[in-house]
C-alpha positions in Angstrom: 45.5 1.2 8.9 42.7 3.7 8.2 42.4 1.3 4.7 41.7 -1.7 7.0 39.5 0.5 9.4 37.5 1.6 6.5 36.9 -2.2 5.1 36.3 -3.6 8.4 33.4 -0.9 8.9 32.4 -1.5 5.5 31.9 -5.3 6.3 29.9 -4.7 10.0 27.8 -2.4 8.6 26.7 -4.8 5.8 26.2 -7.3 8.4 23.7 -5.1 10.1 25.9 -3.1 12.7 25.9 0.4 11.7 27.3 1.7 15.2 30.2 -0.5 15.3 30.8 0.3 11.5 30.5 4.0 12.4 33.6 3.4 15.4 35.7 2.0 12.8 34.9 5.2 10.2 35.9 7.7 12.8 38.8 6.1 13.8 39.9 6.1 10.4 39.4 9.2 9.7 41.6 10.4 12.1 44.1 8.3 10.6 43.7 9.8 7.2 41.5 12.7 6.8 41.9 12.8 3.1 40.5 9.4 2.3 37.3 10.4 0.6 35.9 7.2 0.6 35.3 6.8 4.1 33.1 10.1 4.0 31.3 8.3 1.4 30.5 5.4 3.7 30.0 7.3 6.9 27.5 9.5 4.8 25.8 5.9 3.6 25.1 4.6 7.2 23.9 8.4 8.5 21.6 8.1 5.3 20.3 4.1 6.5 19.5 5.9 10.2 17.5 8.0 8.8 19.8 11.5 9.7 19.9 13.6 6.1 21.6 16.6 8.0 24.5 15.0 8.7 24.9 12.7 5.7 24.8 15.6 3.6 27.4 17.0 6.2 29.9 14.3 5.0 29.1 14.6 1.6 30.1 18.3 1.9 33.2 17.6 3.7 34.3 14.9 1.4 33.9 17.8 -1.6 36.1 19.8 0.3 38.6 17.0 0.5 39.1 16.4 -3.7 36.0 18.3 -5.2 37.3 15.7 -8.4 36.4 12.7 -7.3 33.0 11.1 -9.2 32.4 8.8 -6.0 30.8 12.0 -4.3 28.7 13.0 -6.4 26.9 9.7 -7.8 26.7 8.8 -3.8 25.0 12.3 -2.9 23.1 11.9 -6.1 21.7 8.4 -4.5 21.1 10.1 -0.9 18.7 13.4 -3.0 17.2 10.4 -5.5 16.1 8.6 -2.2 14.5 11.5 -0.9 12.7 12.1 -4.1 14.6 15.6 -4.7 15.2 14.6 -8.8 16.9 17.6 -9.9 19.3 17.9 -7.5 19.8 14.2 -8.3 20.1 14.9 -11.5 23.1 17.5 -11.5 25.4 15.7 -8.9 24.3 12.7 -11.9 26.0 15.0 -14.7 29.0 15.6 -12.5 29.8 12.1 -12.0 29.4 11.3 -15.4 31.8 14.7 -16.4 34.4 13.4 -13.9 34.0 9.5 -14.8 31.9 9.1 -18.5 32.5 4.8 -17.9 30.8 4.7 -14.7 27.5 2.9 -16.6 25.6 3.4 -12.4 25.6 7.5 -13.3 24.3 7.1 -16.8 21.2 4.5 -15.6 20.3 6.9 -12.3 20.3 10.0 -14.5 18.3 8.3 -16.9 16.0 7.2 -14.0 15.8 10.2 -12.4 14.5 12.7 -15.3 11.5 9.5 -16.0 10.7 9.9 -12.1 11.3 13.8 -12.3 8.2 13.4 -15.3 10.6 13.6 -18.6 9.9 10.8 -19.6 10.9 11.1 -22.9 14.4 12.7 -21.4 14.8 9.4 -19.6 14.2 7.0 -22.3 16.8 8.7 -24.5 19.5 8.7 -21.9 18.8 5.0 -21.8 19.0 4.5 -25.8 22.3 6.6 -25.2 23.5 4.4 -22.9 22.6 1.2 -24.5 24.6 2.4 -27.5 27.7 3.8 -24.8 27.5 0.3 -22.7 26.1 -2.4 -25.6 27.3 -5.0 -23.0 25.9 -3.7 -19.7 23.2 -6.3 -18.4 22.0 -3.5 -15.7 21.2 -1.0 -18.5 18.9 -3.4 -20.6 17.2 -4.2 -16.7 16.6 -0.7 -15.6 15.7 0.5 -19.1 13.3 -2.3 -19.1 11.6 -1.1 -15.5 10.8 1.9 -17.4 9.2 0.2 -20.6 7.1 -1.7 -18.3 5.4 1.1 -16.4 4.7 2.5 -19.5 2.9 -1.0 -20.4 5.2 -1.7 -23.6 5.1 -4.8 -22.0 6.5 -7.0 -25.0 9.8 -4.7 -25.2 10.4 -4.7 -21.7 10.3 -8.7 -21.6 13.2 -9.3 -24.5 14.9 -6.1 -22.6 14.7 -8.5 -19.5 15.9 -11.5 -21.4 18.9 -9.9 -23.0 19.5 -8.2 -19.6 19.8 -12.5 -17.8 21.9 -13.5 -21.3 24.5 -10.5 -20.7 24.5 -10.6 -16.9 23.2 -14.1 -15.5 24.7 -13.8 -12.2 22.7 -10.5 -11.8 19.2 -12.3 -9.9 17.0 -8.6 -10.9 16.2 -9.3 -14.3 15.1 -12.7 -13.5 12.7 -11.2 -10.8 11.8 -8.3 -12.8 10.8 -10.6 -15.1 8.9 -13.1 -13.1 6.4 -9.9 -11.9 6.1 -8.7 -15.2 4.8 -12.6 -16.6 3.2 -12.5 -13.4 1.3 -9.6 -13.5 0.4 -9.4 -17.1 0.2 -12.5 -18.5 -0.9 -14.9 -15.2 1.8 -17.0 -15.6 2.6 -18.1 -11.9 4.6 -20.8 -13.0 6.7 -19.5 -14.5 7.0 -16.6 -12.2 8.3 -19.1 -9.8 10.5 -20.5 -12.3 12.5 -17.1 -12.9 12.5 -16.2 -9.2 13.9 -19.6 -8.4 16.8 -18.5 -10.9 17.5 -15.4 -9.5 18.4 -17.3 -6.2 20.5 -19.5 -8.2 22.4 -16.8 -9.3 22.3 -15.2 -5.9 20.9 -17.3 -2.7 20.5 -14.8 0.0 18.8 -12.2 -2.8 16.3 -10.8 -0.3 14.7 -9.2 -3.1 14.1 -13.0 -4.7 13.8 -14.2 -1.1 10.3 -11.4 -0.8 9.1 -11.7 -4.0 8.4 -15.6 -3.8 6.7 -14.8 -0.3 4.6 -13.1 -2.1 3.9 -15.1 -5.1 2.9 -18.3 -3.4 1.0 -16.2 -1.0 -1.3 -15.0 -3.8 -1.2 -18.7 -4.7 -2.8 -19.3 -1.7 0.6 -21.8 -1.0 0.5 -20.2 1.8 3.1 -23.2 4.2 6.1 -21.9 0.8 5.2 -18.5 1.7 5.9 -18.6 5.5 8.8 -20.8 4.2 10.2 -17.7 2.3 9.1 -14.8 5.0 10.8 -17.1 7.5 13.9 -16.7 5.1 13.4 -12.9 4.8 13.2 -12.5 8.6 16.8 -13.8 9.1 18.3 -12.0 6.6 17.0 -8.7 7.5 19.8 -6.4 7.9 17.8 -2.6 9.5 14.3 -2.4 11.9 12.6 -1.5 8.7 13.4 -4.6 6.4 12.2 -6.9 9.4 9.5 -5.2 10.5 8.2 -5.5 6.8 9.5 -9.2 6.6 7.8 -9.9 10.2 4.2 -8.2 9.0 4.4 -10.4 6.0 5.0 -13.5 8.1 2.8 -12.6 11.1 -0.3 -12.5 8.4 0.8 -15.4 6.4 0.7 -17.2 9.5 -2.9 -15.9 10.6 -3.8 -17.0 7.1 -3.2 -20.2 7.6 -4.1 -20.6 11.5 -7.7 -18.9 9.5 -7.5 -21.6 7.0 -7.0 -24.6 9.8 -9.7 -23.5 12.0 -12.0 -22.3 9.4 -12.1 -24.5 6.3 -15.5 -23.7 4.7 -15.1 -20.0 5.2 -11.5 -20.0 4.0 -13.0 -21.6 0.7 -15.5 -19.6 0.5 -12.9 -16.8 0.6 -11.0 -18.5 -2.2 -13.7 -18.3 -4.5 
């Protein structure tokens, strides 16, 4: 039972109710106090509302429950990386990867989190590390890549991006890491579009994807596809956050075009 309780929460709460979610966590709990993974999830949903205190509260009490699971620590290690404390990031990082060495998610944050941290250098070579440990893993050629484009090696990151779609097509964040990148530094809308459009091929409600076109055929001044898309991201908003964002996008994209309509020789002249 506390099994069931413990998916059923895990299922509201990715369906946006984190209350309900949290009803189903305690009650589990109480069924079975040493099931670490509902900590885990509890800790997740404290850590979406916002209360650090007590997410690091279940962390701690899941510790006490089997210090030797990896689970904890690369979740806790998510909560500190979030709030932008690296090193402590970095040794829950080490201690998942002590108690689980396959789990590729530990190797990519750590990596990750020395680069943000400012050892750069550091982070690179965990991710040549890795790319020799996991020579199959799509999501370390992606997230390596995110790091060779901010340092501009823009050429490496693209063929990182490409091998990262050939090993893991069903993964859409290559595909729109990708279509920024060609976006951004080589003016390629087109095919921007073209790689965002795969991304929700390989994943349809990709809010990610879903965003990113908003915003590409906003800049396009395609402004009716953009509401199209915001209108999209609206409904699958899943916290206040993510749709107030996805409602600010909309609400100007709109005002854009009502500008547009009314105005049509001062919106041109805009354009130019």
């Amino acid at each position: 039972m506390a099994k069931a309780l413990n998916m059923r929460g895990t299922f509201t709460f990715l369906m946006g109710n984190g209350t309900k979610a949290i009803a189903d966590l305690n009650k589990a709990v109480e069924l079975d106090p040493s099931y670490v993974q509902t900590y885990i999830k509890r800790g997740s949903i404290y850590m979406e509302q916002g209360d650090i205190t007590t997410t690091i509260g279940e962390f701690e009490t899941a510790i006490s429950t089997d210090a030797e699971d990896p689970n904890i620590y690369y979740h806790r290690g998510q909560v500190w990386f979030i709030g932008g404390e690296y090193e402590s990031a970095i040794k829950d990082y080490l201690k998942s990867i002590e108690l689980e060495p396959t789990f590729v998610f530990s190797h990519i944050q750590l990596g990750v989190a020395q680069y943000k941290l400012g050892n750069v250098t550091e982070g690179l070579n965990i991710f040549k590390k890795a790319l020799k440990e996991f020579p199959d893993s799509g999501d370390v050629n992606n997230y390596y890549a995110e790091l060779l484009m901010d340092q501009q090696q823009f050429d490496q990151a693209y063929e990182r991006f490409d091998k990262a779609i050939k090993l893991k097509p069903s993964n859409p964040l290559p595909y729109i890491n990708q279509a920024l990148l060609v976006f951004q530094c080589r003016q390629d809308p087109a095919t921007a579009e073209r790689l965002c459009l795969q991304s929700l091929e390989a994943d349809p409600e990709c809010d990610v994807a879903i965003a990113t076109l908003g915003q590409l055929f906003l800049q396009q001044n395609k402004t009716e596809r953009a509401i199209e898309f915001f209108d999209k991201s609206v409904a699958l908003a899943r916290t206040e956050t993510e749709l107030t964002s996805a409602l600010g996008f909309r609400e100007a994209a709109n005002a854009h075009l009502v500008f547009a309509r009314n105005y049509p020789e001062e919106a041109k002249a805009l354009k130019r």
